[in-house]
C-alpha positions in Angstrom: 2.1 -13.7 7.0 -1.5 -14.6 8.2 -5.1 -12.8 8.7 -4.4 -11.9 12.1 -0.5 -10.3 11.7 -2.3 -8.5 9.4 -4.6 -6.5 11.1 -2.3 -6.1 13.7 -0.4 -4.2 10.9 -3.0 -2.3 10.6 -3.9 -1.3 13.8 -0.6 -0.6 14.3 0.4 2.0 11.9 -2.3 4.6 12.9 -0.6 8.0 12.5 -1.2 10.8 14.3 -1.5 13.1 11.2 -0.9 12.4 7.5 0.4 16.1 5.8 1.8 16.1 2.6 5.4 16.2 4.1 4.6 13.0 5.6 3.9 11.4 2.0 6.7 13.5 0.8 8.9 11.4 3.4 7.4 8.0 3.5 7.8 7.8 -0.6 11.3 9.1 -0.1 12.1 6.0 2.6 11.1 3.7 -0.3 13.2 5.1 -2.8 16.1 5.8 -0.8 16.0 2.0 0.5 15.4 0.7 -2.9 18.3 2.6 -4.5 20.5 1.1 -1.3 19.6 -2.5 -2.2 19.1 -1.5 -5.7 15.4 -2.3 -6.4 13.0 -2.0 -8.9 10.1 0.2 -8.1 7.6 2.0 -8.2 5.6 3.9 -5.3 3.2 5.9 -4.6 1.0 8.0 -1.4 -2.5 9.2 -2.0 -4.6 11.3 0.5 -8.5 12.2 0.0 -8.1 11.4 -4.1 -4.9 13.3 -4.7 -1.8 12.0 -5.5 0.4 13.6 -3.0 4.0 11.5 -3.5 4.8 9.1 -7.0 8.2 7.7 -8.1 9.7 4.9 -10.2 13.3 4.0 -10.1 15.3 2.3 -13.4 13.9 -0.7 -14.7 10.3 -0.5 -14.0 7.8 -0.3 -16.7 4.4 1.5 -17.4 2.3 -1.2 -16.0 3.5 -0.4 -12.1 1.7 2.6 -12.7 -1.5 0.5 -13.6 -0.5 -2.1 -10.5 -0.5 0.7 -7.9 -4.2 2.0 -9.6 -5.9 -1.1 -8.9 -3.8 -2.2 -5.7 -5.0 1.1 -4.0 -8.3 0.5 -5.0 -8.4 -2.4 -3.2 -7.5 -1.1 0.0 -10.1 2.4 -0.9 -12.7 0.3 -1.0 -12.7 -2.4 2.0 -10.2 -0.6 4.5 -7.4 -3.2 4.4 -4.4 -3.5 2.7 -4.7 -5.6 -0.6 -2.7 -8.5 1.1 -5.0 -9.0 3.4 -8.3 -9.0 1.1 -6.1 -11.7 -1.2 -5.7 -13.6 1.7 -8.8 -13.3 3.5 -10.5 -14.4 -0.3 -8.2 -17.5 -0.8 -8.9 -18.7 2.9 -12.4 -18.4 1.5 -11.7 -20.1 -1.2 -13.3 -17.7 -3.4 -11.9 -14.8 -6.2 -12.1 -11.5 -5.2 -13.4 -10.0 -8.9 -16.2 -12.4 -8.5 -17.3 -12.1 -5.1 -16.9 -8.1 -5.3 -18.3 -8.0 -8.4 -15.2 -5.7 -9.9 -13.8 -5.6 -13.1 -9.9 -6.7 -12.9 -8.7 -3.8 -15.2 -10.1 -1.6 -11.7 -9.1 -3.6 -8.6 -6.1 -6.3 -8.4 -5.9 -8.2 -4.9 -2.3 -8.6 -4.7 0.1 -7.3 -2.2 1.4 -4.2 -2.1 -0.9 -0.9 -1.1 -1.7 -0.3 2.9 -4.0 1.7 4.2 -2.9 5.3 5.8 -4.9 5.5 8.9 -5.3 8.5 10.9 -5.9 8.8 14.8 -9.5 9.6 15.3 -10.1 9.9 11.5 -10.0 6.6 9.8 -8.4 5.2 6.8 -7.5 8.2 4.6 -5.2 7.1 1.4 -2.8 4.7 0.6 0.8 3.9 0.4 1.2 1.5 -2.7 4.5 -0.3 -3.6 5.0 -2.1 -6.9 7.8 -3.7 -8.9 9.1 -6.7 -6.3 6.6 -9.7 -5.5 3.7 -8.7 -3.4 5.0 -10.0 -0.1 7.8 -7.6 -0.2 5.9 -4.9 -1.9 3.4 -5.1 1.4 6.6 -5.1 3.8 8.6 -2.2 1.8 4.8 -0.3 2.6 4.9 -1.2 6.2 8.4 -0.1 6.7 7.9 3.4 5.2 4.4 4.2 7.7 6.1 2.4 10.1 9.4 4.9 10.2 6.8 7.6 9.5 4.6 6.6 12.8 8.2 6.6 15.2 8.7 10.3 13.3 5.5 11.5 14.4 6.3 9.8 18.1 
């Protein structure tokens, strides 16, 4: 995945509205697809500050609750999805923490939270995955807005 698929990601996945029975159904497409293929993990939907959706399936551990805090904060505080900001930094060739100035116990640039975007409104929460490698953290993300976005079709 590159800079440019990205963003298109991004851009992409702008939903129309984001209530809290669309949190209530993106979280449940993760879970329900990670008990199919019978993953480990841990995810979560925030809107405005509140937690609005959080599960974690058998076998993962405390510290996907402290992944998902400092993914998502990421993606609050530059409007992309924490892929994106660890790629953008490494084709920089330059650490996040340092250039940002943030303390790594508060912000981790790995894969795995996404921005929600709403129509007209702007980047609004998060969807944060945590518990398989960041790659597929970042596409188990995308899948759940993206089923949510053909719902609101």
């Amino acid at each position: 995945m590159n800079l440019t698929e990205l963003l298109a990601q991004e851009e992409t996945l702008t939903l129309r509205h984001f209530t809290n029975r669309d949190a209530l159904a993106a979280g449940q497409y993760v879970i329900d697809r990670a008990l199919r293929e019978q993953l480990s993990v841990a995810v979560e939907l925030k809107r405005n500050g509140q937690r609005l959706f959080y599960a974690a399936l058998d076998g993962t551990a405390p510290d996907q609750e402290e992944w998902i805090r400092r993914k998502s904060n990421v993606v609050l505080r530059h409007g992309h999805s924490s892929l994106y900001m660890r790629l953008y930094n490494e084709s920089k060739n330059r650490p996040y923490h340092t250039m940002y100035a943030v303390d790594p116990a508060d912000y981790a640039d790995a894969g795995g939270s996404f921005p929600v975007r709403v129509a007209g409104v702007g980047v609004i929460g998060t969807i944060t995955v945590s518990g398989l490698s960041q790659e597929a953290d970042h596409q188990l993300a995308i899948e759940a807005l993206t089923y949510l976005n053909e719902q609101q079709k």
